[in-house]
Chimera marker file (.cmm) of the C-alpha trace (Angstrom):
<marker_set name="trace">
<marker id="1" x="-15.525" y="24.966" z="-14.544" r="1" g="1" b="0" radius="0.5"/>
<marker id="2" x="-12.776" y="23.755" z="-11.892" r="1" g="1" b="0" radius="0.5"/>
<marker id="3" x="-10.039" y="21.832" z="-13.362" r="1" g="1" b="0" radius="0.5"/>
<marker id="4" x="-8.582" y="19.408" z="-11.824" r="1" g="1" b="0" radius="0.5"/>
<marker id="5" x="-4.840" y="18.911" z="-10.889" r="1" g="1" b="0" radius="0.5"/>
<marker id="6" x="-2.917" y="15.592" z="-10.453" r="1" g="1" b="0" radius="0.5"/>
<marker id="7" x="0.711" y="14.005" z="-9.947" r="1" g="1" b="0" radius="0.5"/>
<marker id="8" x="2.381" y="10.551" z="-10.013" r="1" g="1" b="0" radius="0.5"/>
<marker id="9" x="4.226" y="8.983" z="-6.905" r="1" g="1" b="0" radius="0.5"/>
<marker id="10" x="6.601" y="6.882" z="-7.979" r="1" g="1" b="0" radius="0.5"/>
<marker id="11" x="9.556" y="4.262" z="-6.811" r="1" g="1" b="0" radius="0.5"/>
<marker id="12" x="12.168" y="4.750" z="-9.662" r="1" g="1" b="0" radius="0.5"/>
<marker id="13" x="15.957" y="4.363" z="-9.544" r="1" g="1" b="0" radius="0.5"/>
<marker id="14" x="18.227" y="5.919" z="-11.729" r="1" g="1" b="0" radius="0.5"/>
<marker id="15" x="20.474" y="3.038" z="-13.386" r="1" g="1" b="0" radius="0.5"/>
<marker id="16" x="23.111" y="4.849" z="-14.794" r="1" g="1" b="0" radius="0.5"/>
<marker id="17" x="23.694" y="5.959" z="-10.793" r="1" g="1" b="0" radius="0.5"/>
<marker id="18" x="23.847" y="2.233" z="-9.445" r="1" g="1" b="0" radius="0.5"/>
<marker id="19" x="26.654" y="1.247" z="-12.396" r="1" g="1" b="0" radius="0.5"/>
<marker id="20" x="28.496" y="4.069" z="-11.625" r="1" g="1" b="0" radius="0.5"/>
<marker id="21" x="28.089" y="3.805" z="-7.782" r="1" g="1" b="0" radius="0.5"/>
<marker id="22" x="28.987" y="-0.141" z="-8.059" r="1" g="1" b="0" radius="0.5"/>
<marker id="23" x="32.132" y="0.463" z="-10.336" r="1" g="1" b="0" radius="0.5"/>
<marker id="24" x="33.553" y="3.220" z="-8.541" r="1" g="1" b="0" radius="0.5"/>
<marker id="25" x="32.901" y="0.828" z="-4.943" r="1" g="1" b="0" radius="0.5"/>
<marker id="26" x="34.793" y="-1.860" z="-6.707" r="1" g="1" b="0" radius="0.5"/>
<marker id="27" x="37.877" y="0.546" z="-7.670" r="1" g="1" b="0" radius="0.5"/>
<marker id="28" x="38.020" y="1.774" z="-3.638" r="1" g="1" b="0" radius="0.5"/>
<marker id="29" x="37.662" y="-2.417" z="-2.674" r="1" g="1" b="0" radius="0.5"/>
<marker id="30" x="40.867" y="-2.857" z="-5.355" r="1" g="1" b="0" radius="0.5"/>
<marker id="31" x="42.502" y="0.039" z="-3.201" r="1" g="1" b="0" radius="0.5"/>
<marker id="32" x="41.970" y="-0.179" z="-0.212" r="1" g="1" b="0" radius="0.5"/>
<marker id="33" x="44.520" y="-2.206" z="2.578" r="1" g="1" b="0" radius="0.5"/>
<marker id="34" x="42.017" y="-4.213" z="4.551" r="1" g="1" b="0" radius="0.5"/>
<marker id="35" x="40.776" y="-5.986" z="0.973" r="1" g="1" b="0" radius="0.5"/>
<marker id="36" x="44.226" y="-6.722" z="0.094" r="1" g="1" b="0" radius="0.5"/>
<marker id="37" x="44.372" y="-10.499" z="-1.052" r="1" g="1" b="0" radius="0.5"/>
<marker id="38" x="40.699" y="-10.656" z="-0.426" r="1" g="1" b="0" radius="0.5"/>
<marker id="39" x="38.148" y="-11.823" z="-2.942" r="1" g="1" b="0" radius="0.5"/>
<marker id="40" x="35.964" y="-9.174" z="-1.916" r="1" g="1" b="0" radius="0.5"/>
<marker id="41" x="34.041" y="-7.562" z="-5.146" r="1" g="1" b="0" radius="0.5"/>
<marker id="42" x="30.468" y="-6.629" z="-6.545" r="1" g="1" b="0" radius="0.5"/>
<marker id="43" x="28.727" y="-7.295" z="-9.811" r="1" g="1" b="0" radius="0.5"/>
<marker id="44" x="25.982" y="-5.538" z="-11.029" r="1" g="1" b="0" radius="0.5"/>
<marker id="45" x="23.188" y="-7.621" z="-12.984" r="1" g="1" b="0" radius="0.5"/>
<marker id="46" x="22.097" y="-5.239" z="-15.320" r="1" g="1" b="0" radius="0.5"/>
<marker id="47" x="19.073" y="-7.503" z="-16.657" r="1" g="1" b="0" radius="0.5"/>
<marker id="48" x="17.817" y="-8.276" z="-13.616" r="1" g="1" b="0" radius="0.5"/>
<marker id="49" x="18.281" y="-5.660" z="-11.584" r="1" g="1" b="0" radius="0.5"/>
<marker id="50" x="20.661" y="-6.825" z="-9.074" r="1" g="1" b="0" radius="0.5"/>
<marker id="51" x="23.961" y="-6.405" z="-7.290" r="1" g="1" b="0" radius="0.5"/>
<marker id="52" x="25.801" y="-9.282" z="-6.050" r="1" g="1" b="0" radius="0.5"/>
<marker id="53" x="28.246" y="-8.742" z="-3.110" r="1" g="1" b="0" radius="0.5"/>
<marker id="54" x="31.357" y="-11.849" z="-2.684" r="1" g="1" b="0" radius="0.5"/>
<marker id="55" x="33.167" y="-11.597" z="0.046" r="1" g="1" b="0" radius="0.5"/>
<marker id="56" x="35.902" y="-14.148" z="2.140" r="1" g="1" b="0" radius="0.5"/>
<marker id="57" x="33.746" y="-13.742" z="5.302" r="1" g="1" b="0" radius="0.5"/>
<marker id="58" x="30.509" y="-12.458" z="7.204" r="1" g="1" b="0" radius="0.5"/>
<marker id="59" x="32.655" y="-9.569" z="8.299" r="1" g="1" b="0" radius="0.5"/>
<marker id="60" x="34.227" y="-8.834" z="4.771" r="1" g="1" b="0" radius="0.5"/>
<marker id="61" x="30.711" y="-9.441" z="3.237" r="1" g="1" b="0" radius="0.5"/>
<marker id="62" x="29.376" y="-6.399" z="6.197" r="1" g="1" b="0" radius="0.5"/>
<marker id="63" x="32.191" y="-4.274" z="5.362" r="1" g="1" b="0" radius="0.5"/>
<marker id="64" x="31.739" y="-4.075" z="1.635" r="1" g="1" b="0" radius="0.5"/>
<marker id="65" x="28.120" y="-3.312" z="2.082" r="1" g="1" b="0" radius="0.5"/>
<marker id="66" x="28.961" y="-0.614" z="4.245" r="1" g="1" b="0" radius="0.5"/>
<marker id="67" x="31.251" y="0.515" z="1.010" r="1" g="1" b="0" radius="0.5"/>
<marker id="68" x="28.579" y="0.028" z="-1.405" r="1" g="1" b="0" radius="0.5"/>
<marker id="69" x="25.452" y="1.692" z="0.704" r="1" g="1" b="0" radius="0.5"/>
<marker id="70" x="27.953" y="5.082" z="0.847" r="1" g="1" b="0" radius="0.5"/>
<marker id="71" x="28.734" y="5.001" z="-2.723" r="1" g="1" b="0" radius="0.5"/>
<marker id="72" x="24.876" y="4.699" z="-2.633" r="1" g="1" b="0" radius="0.5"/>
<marker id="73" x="24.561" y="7.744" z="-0.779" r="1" g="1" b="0" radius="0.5"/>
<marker id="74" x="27.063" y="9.687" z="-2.632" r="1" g="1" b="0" radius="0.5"/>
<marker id="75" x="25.240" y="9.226" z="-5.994" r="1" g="1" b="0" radius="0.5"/>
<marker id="76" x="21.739" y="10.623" z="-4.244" r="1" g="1" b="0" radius="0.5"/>
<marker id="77" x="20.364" y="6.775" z="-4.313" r="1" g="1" b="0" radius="0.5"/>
<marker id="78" x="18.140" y="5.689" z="-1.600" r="1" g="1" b="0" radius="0.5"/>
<marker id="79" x="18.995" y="3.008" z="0.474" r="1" g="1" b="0" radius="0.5"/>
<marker id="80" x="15.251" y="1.806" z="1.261" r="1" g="1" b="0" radius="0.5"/>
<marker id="81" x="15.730" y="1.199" z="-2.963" r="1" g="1" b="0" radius="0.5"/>
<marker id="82" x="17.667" y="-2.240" z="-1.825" r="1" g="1" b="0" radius="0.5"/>
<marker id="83" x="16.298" y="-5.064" z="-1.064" r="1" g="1" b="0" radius="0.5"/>
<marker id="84" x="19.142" y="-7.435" z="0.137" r="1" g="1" b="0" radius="0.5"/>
<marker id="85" x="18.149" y="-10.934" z="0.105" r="1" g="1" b="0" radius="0.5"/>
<marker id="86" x="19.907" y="-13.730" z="3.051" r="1" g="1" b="0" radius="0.5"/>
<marker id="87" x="23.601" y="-14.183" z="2.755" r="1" g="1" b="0" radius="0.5"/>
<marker id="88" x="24.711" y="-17.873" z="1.054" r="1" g="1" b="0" radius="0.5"/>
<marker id="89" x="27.900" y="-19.748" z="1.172" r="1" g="1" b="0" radius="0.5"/>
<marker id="90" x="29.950" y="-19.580" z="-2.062" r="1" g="1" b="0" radius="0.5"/>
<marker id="91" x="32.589" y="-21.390" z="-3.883" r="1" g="1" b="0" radius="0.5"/>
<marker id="92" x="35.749" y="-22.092" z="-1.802" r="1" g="1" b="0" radius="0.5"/>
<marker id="93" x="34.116" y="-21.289" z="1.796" r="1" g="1" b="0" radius="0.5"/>
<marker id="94" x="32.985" y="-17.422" z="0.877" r="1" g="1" b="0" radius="0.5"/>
<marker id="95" x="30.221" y="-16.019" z="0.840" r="1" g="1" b="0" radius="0.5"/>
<marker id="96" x="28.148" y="-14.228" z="-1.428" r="1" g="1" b="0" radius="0.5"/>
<marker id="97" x="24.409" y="-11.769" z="-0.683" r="1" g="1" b="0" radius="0.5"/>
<marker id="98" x="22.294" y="-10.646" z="-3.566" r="1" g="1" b="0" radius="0.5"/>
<marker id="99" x="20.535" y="-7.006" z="-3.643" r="1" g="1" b="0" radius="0.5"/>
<marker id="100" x="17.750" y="-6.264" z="-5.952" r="1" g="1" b="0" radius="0.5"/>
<marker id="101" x="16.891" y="-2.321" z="-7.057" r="1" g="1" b="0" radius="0.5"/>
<marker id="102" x="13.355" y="-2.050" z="-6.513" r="1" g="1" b="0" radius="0.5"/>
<marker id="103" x="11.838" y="-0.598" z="-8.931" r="1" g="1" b="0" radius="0.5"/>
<marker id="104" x="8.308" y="1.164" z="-9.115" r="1" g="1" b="0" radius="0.5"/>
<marker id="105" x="5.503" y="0.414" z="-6.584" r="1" g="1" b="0" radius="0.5"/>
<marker id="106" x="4.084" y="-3.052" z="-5.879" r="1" g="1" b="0" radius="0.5"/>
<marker id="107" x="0.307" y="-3.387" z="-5.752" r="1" g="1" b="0" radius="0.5"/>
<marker id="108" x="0.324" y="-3.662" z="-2.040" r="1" g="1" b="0" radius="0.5"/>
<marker id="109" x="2.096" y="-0.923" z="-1.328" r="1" g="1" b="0" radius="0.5"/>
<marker id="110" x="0.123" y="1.016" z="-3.686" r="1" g="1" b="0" radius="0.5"/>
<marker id="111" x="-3.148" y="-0.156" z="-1.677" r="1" g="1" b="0" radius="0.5"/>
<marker id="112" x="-1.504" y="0.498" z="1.577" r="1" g="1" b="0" radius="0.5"/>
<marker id="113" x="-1.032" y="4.211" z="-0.038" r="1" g="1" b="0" radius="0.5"/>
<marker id="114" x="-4.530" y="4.662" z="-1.005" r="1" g="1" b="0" radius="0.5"/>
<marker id="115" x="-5.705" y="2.986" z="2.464" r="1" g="1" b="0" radius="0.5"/>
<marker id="116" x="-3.355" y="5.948" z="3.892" r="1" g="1" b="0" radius="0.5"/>
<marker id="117" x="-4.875" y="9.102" z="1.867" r="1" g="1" b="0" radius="0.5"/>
<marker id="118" x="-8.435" y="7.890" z="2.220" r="1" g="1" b="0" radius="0.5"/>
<marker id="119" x="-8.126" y="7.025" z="6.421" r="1" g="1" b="0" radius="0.5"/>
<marker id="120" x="-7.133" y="10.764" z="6.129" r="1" g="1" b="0" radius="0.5"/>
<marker id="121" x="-10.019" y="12.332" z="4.640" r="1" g="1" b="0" radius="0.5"/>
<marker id="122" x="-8.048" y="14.255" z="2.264" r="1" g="1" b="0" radius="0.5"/>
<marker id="123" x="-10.597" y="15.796" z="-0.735" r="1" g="1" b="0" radius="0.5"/>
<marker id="124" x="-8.332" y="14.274" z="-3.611" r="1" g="1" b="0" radius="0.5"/>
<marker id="125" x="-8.652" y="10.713" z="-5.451" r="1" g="1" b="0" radius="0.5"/>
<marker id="126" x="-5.733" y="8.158" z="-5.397" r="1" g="1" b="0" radius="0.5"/>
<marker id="127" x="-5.610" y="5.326" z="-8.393" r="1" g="1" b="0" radius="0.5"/>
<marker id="128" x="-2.945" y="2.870" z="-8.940" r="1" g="1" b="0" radius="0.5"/>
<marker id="129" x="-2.058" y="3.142" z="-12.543" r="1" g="1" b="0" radius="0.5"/>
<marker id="130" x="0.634" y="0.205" z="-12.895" r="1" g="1" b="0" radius="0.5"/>
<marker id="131" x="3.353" y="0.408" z="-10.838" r="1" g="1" b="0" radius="0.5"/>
<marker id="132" x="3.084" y="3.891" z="-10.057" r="1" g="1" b="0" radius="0.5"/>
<marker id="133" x="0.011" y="5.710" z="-8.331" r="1" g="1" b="0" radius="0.5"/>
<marker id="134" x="-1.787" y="8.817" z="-9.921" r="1" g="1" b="0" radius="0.5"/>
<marker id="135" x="-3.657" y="11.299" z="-6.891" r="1" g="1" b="0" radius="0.5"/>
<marker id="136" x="-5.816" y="14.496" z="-8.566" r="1" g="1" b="0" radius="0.5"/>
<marker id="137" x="-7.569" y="16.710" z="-6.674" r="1" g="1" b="0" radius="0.5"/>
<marker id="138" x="-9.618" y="20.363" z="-7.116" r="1" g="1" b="0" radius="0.5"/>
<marker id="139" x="-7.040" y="22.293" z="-4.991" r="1" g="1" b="0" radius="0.5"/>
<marker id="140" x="-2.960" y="21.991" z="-4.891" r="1" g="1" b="0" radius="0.5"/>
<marker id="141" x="-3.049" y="22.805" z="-1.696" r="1" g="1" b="0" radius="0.5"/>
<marker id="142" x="-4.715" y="19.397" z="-0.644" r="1" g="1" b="0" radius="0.5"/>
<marker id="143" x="-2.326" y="17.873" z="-3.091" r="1" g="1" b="0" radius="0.5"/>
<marker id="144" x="0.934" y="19.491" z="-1.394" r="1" g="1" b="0" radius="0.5"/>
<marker id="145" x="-0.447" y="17.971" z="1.899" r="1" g="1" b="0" radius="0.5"/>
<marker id="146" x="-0.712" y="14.854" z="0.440" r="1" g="1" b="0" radius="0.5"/>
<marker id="147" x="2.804" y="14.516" z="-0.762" r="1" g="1" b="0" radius="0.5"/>
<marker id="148" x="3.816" y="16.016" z="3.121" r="1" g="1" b="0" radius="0.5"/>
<marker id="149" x="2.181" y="13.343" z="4.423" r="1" g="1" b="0" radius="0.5"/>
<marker id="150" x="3.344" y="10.294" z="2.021" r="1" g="1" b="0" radius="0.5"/>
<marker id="151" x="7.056" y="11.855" z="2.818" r="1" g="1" b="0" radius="0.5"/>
<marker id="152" x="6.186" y="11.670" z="6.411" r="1" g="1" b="0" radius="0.5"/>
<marker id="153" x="4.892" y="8.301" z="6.252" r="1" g="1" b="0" radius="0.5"/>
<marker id="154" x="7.196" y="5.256" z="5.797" r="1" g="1" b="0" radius="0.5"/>
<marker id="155" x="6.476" y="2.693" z="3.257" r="1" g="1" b="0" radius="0.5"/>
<marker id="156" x="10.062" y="1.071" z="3.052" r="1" g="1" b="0" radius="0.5"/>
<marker id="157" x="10.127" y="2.666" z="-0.241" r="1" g="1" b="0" radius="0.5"/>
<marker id="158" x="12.070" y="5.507" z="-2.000" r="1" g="1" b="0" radius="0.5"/>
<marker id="159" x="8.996" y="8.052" z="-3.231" r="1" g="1" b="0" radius="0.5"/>
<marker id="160" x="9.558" y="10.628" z="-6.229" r="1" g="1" b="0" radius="0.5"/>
<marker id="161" x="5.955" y="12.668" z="-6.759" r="1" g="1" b="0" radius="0.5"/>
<marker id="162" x="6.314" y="13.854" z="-10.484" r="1" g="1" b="0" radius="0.5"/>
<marker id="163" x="4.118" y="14.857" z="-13.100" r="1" g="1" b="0" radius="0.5"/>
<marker id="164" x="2.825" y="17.866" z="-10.678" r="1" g="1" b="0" radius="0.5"/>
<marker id="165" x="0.129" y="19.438" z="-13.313" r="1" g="1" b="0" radius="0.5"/>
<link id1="1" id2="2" r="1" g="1" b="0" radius="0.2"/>
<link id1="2" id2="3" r="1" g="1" b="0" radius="0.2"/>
<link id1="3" id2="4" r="1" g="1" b="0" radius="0.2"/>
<link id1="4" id2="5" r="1" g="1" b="0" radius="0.2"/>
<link id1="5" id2="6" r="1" g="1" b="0" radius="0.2"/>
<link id1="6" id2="7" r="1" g="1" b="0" radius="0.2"/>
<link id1="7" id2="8" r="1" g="1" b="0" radius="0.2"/>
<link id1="8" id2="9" r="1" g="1" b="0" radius="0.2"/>
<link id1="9" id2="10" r="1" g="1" b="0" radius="0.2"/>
<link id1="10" id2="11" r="1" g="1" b="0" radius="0.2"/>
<link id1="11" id2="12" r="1" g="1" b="0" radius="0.2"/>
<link id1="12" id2="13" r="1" g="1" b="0" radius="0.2"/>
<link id1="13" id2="14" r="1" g="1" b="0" radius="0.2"/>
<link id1="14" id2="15" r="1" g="1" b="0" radius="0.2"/>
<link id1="15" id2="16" r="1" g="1" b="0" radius="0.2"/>
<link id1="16" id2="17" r="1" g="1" b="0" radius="0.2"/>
<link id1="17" id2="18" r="1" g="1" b="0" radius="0.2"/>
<link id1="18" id2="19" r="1" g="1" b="0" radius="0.2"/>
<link id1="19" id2="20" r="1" g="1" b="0" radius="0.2"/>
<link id1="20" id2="21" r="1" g="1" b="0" radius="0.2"/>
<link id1="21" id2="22" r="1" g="1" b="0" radius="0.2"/>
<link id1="22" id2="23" r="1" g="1" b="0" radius="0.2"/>
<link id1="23" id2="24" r="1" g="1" b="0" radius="0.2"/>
<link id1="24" id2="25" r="1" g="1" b="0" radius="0.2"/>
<link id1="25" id2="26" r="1" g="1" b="0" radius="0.2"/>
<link id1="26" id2="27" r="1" g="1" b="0" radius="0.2"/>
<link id1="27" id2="28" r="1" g="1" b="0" radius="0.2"/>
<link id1="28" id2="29" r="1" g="1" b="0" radius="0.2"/>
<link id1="29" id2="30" r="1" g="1" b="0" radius="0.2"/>
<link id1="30" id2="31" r="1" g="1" b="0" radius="0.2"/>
<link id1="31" id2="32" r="1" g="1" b="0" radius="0.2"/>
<link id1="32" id2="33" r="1" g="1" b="0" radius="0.2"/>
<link id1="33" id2="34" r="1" g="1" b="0" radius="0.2"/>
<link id1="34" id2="35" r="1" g="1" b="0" radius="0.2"/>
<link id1="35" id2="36" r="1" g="1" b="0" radius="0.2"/>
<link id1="36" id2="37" r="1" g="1" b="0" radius="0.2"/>
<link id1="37" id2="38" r="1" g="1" b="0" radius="0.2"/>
<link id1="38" id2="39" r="1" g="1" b="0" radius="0.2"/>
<link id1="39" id2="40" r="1" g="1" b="0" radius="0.2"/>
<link id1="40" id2="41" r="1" g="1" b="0" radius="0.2"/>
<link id1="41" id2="42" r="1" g="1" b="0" radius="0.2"/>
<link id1="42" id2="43" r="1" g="1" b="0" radius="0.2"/>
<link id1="43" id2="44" r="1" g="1" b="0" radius="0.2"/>
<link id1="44" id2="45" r="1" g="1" b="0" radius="0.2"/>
<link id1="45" id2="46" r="1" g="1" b="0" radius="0.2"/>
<link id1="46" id2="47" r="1" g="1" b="0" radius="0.2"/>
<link id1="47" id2="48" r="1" g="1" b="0" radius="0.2"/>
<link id1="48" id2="49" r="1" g="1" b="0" radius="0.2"/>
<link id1="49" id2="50" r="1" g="1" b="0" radius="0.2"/>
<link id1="50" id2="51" r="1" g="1" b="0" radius="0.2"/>
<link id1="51" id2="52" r="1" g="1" b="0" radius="0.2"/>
<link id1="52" id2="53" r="1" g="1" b="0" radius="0.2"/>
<link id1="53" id2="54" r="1" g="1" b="0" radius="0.2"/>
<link id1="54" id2="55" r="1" g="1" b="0" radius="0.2"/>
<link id1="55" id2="56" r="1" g="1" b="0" radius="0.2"/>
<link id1="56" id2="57" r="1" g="1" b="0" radius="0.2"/>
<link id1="57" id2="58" r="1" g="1" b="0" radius="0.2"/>
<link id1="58" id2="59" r="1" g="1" b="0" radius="0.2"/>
<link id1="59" id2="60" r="1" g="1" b="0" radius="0.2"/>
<link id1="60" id2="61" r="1" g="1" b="0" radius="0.2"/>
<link id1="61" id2="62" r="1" g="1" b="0" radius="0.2"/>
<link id1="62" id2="63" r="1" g="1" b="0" radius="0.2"/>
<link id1="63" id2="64" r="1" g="1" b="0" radius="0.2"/>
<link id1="64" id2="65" r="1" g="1" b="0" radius="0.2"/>
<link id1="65" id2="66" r="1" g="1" b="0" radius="0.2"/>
<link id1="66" id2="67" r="1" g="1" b="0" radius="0.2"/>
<link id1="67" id2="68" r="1" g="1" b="0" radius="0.2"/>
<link id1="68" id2="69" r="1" g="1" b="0" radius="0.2"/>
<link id1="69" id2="70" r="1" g="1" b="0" radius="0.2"/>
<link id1="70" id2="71" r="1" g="1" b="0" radius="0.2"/>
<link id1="71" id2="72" r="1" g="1" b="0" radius="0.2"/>
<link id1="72" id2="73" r="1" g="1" b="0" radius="0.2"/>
<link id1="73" id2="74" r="1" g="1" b="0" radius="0.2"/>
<link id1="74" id2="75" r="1" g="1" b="0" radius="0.2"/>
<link id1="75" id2="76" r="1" g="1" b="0" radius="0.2"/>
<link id1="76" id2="77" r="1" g="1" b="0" radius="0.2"/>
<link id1="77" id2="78" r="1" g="1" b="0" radius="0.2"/>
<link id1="78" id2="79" r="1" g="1" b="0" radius="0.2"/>
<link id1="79" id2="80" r="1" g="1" b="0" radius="0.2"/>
<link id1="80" id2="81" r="1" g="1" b="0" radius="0.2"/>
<link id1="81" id2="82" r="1" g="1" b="0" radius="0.2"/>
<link id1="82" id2="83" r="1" g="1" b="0" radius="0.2"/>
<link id1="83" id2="84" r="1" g="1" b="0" radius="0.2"/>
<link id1="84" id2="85" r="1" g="1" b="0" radius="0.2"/>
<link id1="85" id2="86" r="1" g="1" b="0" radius="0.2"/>
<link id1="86" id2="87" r="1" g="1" b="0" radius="0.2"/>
<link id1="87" id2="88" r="1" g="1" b="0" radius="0.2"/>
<link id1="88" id2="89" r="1" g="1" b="0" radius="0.2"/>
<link id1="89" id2="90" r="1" g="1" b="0" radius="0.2"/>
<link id1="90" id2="91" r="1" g="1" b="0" radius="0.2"/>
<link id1="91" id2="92" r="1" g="1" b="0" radius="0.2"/>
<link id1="92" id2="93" r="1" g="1" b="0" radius="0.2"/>
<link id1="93" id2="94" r="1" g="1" b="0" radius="0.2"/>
<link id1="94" id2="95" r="1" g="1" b="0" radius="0.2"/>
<link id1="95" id2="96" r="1" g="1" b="0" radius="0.2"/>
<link id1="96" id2="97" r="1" g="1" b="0" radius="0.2"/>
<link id1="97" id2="98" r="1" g="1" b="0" radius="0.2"/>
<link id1="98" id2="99" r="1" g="1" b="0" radius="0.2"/>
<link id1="99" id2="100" r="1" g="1" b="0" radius="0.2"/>
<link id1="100" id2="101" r="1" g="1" b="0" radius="0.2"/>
<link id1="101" id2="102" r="1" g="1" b="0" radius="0.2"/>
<link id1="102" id2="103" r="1" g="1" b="0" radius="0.2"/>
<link id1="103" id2="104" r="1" g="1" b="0" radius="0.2"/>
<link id1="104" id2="105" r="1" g="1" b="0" radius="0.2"/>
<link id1="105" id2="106" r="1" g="1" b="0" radius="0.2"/>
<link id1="106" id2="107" r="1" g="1" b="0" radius="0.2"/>
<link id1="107" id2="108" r="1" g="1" b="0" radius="0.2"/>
<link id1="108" id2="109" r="1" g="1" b="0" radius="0.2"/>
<link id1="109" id2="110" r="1" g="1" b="0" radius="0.2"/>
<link id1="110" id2="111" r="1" g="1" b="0" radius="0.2"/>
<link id1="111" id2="112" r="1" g="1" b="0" radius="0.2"/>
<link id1="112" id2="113" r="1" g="1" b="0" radius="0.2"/>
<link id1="113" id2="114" r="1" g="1" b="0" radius="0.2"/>
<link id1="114" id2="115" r="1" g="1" b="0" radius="0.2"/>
<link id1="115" id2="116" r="1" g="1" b="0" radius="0.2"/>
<link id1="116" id2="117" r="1" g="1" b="0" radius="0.2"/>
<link id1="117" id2="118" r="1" g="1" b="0" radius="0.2"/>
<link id1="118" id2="119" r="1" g="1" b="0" radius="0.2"/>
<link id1="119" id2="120" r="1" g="1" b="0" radius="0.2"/>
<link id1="120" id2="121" r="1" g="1" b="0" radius="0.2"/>
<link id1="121" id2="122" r="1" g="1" b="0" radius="0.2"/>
<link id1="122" id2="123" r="1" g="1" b="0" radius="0.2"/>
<link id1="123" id2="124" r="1" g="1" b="0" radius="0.2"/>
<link id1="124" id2="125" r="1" g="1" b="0" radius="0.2"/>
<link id1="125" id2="126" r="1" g="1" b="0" radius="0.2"/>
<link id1="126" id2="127" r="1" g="1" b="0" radius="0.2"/>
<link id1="127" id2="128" r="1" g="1" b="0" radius="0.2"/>
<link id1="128" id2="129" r="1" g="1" b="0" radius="0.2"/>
<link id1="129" id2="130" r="1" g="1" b="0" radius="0.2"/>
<link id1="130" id2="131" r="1" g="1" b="0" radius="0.2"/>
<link id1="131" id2="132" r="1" g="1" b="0" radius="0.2"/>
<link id1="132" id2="133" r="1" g="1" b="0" radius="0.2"/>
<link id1="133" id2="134" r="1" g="1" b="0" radius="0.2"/>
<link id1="134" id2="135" r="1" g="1" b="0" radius="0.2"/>
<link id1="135" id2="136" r="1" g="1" b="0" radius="0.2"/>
<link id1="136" id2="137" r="1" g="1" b="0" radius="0.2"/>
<link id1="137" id2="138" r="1" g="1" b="0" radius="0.2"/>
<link id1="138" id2="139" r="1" g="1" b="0" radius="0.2"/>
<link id1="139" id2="140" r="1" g="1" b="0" radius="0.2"/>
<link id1="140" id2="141" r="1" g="1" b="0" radius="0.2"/>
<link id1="141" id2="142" r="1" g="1" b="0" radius="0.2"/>
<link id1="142" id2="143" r="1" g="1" b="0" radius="0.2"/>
<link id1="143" id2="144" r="1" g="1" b="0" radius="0.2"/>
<link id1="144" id2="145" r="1" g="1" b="0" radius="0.2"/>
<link id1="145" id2="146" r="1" g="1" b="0" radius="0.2"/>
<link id1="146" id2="147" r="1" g="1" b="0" radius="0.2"/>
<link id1="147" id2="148" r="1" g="1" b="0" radius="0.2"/>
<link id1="148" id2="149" r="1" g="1" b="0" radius="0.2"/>
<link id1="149" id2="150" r="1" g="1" b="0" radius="0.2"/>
<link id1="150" id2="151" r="1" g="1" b="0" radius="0.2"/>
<link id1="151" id2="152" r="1" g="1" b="0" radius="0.2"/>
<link id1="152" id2="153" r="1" g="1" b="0" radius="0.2"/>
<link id1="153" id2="154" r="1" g="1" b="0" radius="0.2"/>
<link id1="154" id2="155" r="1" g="1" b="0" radius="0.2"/>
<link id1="155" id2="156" r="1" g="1" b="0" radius="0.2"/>
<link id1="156" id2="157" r="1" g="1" b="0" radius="0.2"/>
<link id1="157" id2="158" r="1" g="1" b="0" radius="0.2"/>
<link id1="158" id2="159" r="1" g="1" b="0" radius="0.2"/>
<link id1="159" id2="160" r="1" g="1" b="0" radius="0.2"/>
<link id1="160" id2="161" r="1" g="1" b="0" radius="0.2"/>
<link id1="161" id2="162" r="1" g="1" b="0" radius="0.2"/>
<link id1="162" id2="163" r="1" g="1" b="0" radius="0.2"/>
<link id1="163" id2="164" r="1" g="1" b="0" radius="0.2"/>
<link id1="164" id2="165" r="1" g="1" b="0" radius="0.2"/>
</marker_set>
């Protein structure tokens, strides 16, 4: 009898990475000459999933993003894992932009996924199973093309295919 072989795609963010990626961006903003005097700092929301950027200007406010997103990069995070929200004026004319992690796939992204796989014929079967979506097949070689193609294909979301049994 055939068996049948399966993984998970998943959107999952290491935590431990953003806290250390947001504390050591905060020690270079201390440091650094241009953010001298400036009120320029992040603060990671731990509960909700969010990071917080203050900043004296629009500029300043670009600037430390640009510092965060390659403290981002250095700790292997994907960028298409922030979702950064419009910017809002803050206490004492500054201004402030909030970022949430996203975490695991939203059900229309998951249908958009299945849409994808199905429109191209591939002999597995795709199920959303929460915020994740399970794809088993007869043959890991249609299952290898699958994940080529879901890497291939943009989303907007950071994709980890695990569970490869």
């Amino acid at each position: 009898m055939p068996q049948d072989f399966s993984f998970d795609v998943v959107s999952k963010v290491e935590l431990q990475a953003v806290d250390n990626a947001v504390n050591t961006a905060n020690r270079e903003l201390a440091t650094r000459f241009d953010f001298k005097g400036s009120v320029s700092r992040l603060e990671w929301d731990k509960k909700n999933n969010a990071i917080t950027v203050f900043s004296d200007n629009d500029f300043k406010l670009k600037s430390v993003i640009d510092v965060l997103q390659s403290r981002f990069v250095k700790q292997n995070i994907s960028l298409k894992s922030l979702d950064f929200q419009k910017v809002e004026p803050a206490e004492s004319g500054t201004v402030r932009q909030s970022a949430k992690i996203i975490q695991g796939i939203s059900s229309d992204k998951a249908k958009e996924m299945v849409r994808a796989i199905k429109d191209k014929k591939y002999k597995v079967t795709p199920s959303i199973q929460g915020d994740q979506l399970r794809v088993s097949g007869r043959s890991k070689d249609d299952l290898q093309s699958v994940i080529s193609f879901l890497r291939a294909k943009d989303f907007g979301l950071s994709l980890q295919f695990t569970n490869f049994k």
